[in-house]
N, C-alpha and C positions, 0 to 999 in steps of 0.2 A: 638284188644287190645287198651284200649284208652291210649291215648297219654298224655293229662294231669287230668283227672281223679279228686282226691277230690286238686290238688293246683291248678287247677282253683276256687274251691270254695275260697280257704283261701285269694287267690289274689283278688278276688270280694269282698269277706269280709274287705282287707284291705285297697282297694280303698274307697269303703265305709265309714269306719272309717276315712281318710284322709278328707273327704268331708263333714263330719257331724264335726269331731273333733278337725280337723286340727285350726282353726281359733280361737276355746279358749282353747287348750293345745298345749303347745310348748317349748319343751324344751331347744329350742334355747335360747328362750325369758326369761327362769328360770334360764341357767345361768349367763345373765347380769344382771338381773333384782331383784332375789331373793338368791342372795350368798354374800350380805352381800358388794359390789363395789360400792365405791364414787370415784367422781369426783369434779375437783377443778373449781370453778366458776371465772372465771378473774373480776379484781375490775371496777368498771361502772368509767366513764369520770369524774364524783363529786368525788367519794372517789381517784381517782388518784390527782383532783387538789387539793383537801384539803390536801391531803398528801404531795403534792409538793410545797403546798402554792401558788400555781398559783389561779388569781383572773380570774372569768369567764368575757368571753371577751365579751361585749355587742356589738362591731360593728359586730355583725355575721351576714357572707355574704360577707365581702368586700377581707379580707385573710385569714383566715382559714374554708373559709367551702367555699363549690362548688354547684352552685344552677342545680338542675336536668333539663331537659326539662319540666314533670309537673308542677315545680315551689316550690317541693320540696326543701330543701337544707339538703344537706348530711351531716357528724357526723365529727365535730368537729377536726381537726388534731392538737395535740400541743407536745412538746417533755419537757420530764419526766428524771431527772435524773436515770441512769441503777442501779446505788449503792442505790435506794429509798427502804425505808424497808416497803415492802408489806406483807401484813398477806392474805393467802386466804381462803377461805370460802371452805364446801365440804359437799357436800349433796350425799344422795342413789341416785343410779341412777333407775332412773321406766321406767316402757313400753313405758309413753311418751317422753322420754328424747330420748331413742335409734330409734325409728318407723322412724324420718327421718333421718337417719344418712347412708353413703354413705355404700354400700354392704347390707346392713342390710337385705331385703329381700331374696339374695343369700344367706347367711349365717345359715337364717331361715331355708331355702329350705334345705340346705345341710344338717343341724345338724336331723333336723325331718324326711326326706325322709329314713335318715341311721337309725333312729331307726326307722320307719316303716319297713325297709328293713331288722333290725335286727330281727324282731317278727315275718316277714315272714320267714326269713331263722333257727329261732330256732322253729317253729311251723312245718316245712317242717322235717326238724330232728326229731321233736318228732315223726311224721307222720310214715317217713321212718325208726324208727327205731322197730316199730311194723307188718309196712306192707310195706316192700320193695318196693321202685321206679323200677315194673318189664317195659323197652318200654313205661314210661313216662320220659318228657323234665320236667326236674329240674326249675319251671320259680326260687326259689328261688334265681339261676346262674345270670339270670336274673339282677333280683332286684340289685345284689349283683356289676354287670355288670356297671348299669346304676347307682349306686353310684359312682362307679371309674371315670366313665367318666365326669359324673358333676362335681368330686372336682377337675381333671384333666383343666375342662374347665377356671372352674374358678383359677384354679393358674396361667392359660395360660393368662388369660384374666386379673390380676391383673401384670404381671412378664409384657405384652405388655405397661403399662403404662406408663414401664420405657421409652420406646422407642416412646411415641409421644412426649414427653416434649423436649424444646429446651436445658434446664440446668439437665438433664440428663445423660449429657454425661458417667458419672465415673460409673451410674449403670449399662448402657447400656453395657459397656466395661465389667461389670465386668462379666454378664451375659452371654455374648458372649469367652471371655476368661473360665469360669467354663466351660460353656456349651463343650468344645475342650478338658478340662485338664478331664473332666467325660468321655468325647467317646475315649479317647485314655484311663484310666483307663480299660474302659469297653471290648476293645481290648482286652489289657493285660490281664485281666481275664479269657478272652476265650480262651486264649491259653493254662491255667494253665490246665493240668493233675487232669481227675475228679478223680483222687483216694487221691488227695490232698485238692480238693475242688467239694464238689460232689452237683455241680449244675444243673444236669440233662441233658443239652443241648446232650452232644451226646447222647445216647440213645431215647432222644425225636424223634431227627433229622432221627434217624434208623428207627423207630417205625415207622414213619410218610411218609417215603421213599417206605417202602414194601409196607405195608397198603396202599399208593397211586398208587405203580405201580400194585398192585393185582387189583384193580379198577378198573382200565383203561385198564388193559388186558380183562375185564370181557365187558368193553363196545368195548370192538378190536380196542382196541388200544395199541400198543407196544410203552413200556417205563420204562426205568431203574429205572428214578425218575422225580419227577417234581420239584425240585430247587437243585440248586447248593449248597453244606454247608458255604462255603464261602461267597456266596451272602445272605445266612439267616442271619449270624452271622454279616453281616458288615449292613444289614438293623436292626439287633437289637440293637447293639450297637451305631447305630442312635438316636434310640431310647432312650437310657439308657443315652446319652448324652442331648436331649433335657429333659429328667424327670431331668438329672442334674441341667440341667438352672432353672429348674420350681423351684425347690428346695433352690435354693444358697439365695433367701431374708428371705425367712419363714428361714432357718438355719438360717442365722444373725439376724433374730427378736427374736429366741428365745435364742439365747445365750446371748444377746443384756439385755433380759427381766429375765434370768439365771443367770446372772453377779450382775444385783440389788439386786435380790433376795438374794443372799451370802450377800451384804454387809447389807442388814434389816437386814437377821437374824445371823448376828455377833456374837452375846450372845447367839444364841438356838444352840448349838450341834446337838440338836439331828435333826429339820428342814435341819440343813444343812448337814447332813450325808446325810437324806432322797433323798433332792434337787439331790447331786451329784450320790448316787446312781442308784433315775433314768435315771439323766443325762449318766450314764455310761449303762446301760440295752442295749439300739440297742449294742451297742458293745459288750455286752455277746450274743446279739443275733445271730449278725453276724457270731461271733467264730462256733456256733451250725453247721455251713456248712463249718467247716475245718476236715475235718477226721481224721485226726492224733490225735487231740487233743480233740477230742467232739465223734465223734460215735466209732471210734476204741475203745477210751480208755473207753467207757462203754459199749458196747455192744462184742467187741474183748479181748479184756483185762481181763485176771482171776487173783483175787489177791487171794494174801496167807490167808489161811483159807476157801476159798470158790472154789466149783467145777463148779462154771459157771461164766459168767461175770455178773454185777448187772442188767445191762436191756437186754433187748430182741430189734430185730429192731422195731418192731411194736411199742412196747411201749417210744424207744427213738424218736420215729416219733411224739407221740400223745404226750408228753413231748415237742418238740420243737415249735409246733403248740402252745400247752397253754401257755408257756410263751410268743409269740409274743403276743399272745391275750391279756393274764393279762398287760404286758406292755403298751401297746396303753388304755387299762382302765384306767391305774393309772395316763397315762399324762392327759385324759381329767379328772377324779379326782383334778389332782392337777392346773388345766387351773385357777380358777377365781385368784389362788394364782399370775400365771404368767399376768396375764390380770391386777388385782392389781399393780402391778411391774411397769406395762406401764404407768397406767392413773399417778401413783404418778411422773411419767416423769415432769409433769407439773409444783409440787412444786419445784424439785431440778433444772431444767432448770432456774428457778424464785432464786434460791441460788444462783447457779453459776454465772448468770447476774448480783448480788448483789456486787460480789467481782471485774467486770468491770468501767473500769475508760469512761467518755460518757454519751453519751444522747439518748434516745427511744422516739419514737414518742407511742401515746397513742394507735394509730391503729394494729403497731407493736406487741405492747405487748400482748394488747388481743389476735391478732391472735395465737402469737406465746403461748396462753395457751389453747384459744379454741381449736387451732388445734386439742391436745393431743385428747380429746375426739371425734372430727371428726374424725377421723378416728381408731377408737375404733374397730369396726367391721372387716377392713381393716386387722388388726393384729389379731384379733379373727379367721379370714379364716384363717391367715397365718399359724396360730397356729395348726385352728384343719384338715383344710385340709388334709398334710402330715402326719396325724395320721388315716385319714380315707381310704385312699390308702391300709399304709400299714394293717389294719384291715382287710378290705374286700379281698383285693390279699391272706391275710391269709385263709381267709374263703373259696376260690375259689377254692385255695390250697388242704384244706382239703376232698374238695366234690369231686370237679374232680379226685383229684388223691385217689379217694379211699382209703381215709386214715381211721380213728376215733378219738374221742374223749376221749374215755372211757380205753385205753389201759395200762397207765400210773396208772391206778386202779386195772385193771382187766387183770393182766399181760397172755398175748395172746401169744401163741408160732406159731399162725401159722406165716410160711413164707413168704414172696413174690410170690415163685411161686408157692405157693399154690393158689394165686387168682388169680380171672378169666381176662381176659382183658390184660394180658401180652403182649409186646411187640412180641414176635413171636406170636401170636394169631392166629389160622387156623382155624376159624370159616369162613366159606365161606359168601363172599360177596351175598345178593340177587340179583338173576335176577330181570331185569326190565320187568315190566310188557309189555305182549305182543299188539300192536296198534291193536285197533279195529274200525269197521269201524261205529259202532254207536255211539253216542253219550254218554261222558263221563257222570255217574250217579254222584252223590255225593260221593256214596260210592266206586267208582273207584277212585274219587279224593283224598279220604282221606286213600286210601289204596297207593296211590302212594304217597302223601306227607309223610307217615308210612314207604316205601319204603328209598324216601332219606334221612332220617332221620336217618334210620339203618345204610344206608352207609355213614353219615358223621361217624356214630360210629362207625364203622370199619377203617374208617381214622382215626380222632383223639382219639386214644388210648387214656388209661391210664396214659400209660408212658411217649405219647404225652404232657397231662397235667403235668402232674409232673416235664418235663423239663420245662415248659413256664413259669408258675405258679411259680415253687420252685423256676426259675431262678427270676423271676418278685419279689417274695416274700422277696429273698435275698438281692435283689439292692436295693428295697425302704428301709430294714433296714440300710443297707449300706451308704444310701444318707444321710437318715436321721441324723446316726450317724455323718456322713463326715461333712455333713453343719452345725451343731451343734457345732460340734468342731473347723472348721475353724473360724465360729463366734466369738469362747468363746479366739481361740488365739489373731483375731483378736481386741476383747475387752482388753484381757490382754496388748497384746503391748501398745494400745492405752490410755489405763489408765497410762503405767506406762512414757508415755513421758507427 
C-alpha cells in the first residue's frame, strides 16, 4: 500500500509553486505594503535648524562633527529645544521602504510558508474527504509541523535579544520571572481533575502506556511502561513555561498596540466594541475546555422544552475547533489596524516630548522617530507569530485526533466509541519481519519502513493525539489570552500614574 500516494504529488506541486511564485506574490509583503500603512519621516538637520533658528555652523570639523578614517566627516551634532513644534511628514510605505528592515525576511518566510502550508493542508482535506488517507503519512501534519516550529524559533530568537544587551536588564527579569509564574501555572493545571477541565493528558498518558508496553512485549521485552506520568507532566510543563517566556513581549506588544487603538477610536463605538471583543475571544476560547460550563451544559444539559440537549459531542468538538480558527483569522484581519497603532508611536512620542522642559540633540530625535519604523517587522512577528502557533496546533488538533469539520453542520450522532483507534484498541501490533540472509531488495526496504510506521500507529493513538494537541491547543489559547491581558493591565496602571 503506498504510503504517501497522490500528497506527494500535491507537496511537489507546492514546492513548485514556492519556487516559481514565491518571489513575486507575498503576502507578507501585501500586508505592509498594500493596506493602506504610513510612516512618519523624522525632519532632515535644515528643517530642524530653521525651526530652531539655529545658523549653520561653517567651522565644520573643528566641534560638532567627527572626521572618519576615510576623511569623511560624520553628520552634524547640535541640540534642539524638546518643546520645538515639529510637524511630520507621512508617506505609504512600499516594497522598498520595508526589504531592508531588520526580521523582514523571517517574517516573509513565516507569513507565506503558513499560507503555502495552509493550501497544502486544505487541499489534503479536500483529498481525504473523497478518498480516505487508508496507511498513508499525512505530509500535510508535516507542513503544519514545520510552521510551529519556525514561529517557535523565531520568538525564541527575538525573546534571546533581550538577553544579549547590557541595558536589558528589566526584560530579562521579567522573562525569566513569567517564564516560573507559567511552569508553576502549568503545574497547577495538571493537577486539576479532567472532568473539570478535560484536557486530555490522562487518557493520552493511558493510551500511550499500553500501546507501548504491547510493543515491546511483541519485540520480548517486558515492561509495564516506558515513562513515568510524573516525569511527562513535569517535562511538559517545562515546556508550557518556556512557550510562556516566548509569549510575555508579543502579549505586551499587543496590548501596548490595543491600548492606542481604544483611545483613536474614542468616537467609534462600534470599532471599539469590535477591538475588545476580539481582545476578549482566547478567553471565550479558553472556557471551551471547562466542562462544567461549556460541554456539559450543551451537550449534557436538556432544557425545558426539548428532549435532547442542543449539540451532540461530535458536533460540540467541530464547533470548538472553528471558533479557534475564525479567531486567529480575525486577528490577522484586523493586524494592519494594530501595526497602524505602532508606526503612529512616532507622532505621539514627538507630542509627549513637546510638553518636556530641555534640550535634544538632532541625532537623538531622529533616531528616536526612525526607530519606530525599524523595527516595524520586529513587532509584525510579534504580532503574527502567536497567532500562527495557535492556528496550526488547531489544525494538528483536528487531523490527528480524528476530529471534523463539518459536524457543527451536519449534526453526527455517532459516538466516540464508535470510532476506530480508541484508546483500548486491540488491533495487534505487526510482527517484524523476519532476517534474511540475502540481500535487502528495495521492496523489503519499503515493506519494513511500512512496518514501523504501523507501529508508531499503534503507539500514538488517537487519544494520544488528542491529549498532546488538545492540551498544546488549550495553553497557547491560554497564553495568549494571559499576556494580552497582563499587557493591557500593565498599560492601564501605567497610564493612569
Amino acid at each position: 500500500m503506498a504510503l504517501l500516494g497522490a500528497q506527494l504529488v500535491i507537496t511537489l506541486v507546492m514546492i513548485s509553486v514556492i519556487q516559481k511564485l514565491g518571489p513575486h506574490f507575498s503576502l507578507a509583503r501585501w500586508f505592509l505594503c498594500s493596506t493602506g500603512l504610513v510612516r512618519y519621516l523624522y525632519p532632515t538637520d535644515s528643517e530642524l535648524r530653521q525651526l530652531a533658528n539655529i545658523p549653520k555652523d561653517k567651522s565644520k570639523g573643528k566641534k560638532n562633527s567627527k572626521t572618519q578614517a576615510n576623511g569623511k566627516s560624520t553628520v552634524e551634532t547640535f541640540h534642539i529645544p524638546r518643546s520645538l513644534d515639529i510637524k511630520l511628514d507621512n508617506v505609504k510605505i512600499t516594497s522598498l521602504d520595508v526589504i531592508h528592515l531588520r526580521y523582514y525576511l523571517e517574517y516573509q518566510w513565516l507569513v507565506d510558508f503558513s499560507v503555502y502550508a495552509l493550501i497544502v493542508y486544505v487541499t489534503t482535506e479536500l483529498y481525504q474527504s473523497w478518498f480516505p488517507l487508508k496507511g498513508e503519512i499525512n505530509l500535510s501534519m508535516i507542513w503544519s509541523l514545520l510552521v510551529i516550529l519556525f514561529a517557535m524559533k523565531l520568538l525564541l530568537s527575538l525573546t534571546l535579544q533581550y538577553f544579549k544587551g547590557e541595558e536589558s536588564v528589566g526584560e530579562r527579569s521579567t522573562c525569566i520571572v513569567m517564564g516560573f509564574i507559567y511552569l508553576l501555572i502549568a503545574m497547577m493545571v495538571m493537577i486539576v481533575d479532567e472532568k473539570n477541565l478535560e484536557v486530555g493528558l490522562e487518557s493520552a498518558y493511558t493510551s500511550f502506556n499500553q500501546s507501548a508496553a504491547s510493543f515491546l512485549e511483541k519485540q520480548g521485552l517486558s515492561s509495564t511502561g516506558p515513562a513515568s506520568k510524573i516525569v511527562l507532566k513535569f517535562f511538559i510543563a517545562v515546556w508550557c513555561g518556556i512557550l510562556g517566556a516566548l509569549f510575555t513581549f508579543p502579549g505586551l506588544r499587543m496590548a501596548k498596540m490595543h491600548w492606542d487603538l481604544l483611545r483613536y477610536f474614542r468616537e467609534n463605538k462600534t470599532k471599539q466594541l469590535l477591538l475588545n471583543a476580539t481582545f476578549a475571544l482566547p478567553f471565550i476560547l479558553v472556557l471551551l475546555w471547562i466542562k462544567p460550563i461549556s460541554r456539559d451544559y450543551l451537550t449534557v444539559r436538556i432544557f425545558s422544552g426539548r428532549s435532547e440537549p442542543l449539540l451532540t459531542e461530535r458536533t460540540f468538538e467541530s464547533i470548538r475547533l472553528i471558533a479557534i480558527v475564525a479567531t486567529m483569522f480575525l486577528k490577522m484581519i484586523l493586524m494592519p489596524w494594530y501595526l497602524q497603532a505602532y508606526l503612529d508611536m512616532a507622532y505621539h512620542r514627538l507630542e509627549k516630548q513637546k510638553k518636556e522642559a530641555g534640550r535634544i540633540t538632532n541625532i537623538e530625535l531622529q533616531k528616536q522617530i526612525a526607530s519606530v519604523f525599524y523595527y516595524l517587522c520586529v513587532v509584525t512577528l510579534q504580532y503574527v507569530a502567536p497567532v500562527v502557533i495557535c492556528f496550526y496546533m488547531t489544525l494538528m488538533y483536528k487531523t490527528l485526533g480524528e476530529f471534523s469539520w463539518g459536524d457543527f453542520v451536519f449534526a453526527n450522532t455517532v459516538n466516540d466509541d464508535e470510532c476506530p483507534l480508541s484508546a483500548g484498541d486491540t488491533r495487534p501490533i505487526l510482527e517484524p519481519f523476519a532476517d534474511s540472509e540475502e540481500a535487502q531488495t528495495i521492496t523489503q526496504t519499503a515493506a519494513e519502513f511500512h512496518f514501523t510506521f504501523e507501529s508508531l500507529k499503534m503507539i500514538f493513538t488517537k487519544d494520544v493525539y488528542r491529549g498532546l494537541f488538545g492540551f498544546s491547543t488549550w495553553w497557547c489559547c491560554f497564553l495568549y489570552f494571559a499576556a494580552t491581558s497582563f499587557g493591557l493591565i500593565y498599560q492601564s496602571y501605567f497610564s493612569v500614574l
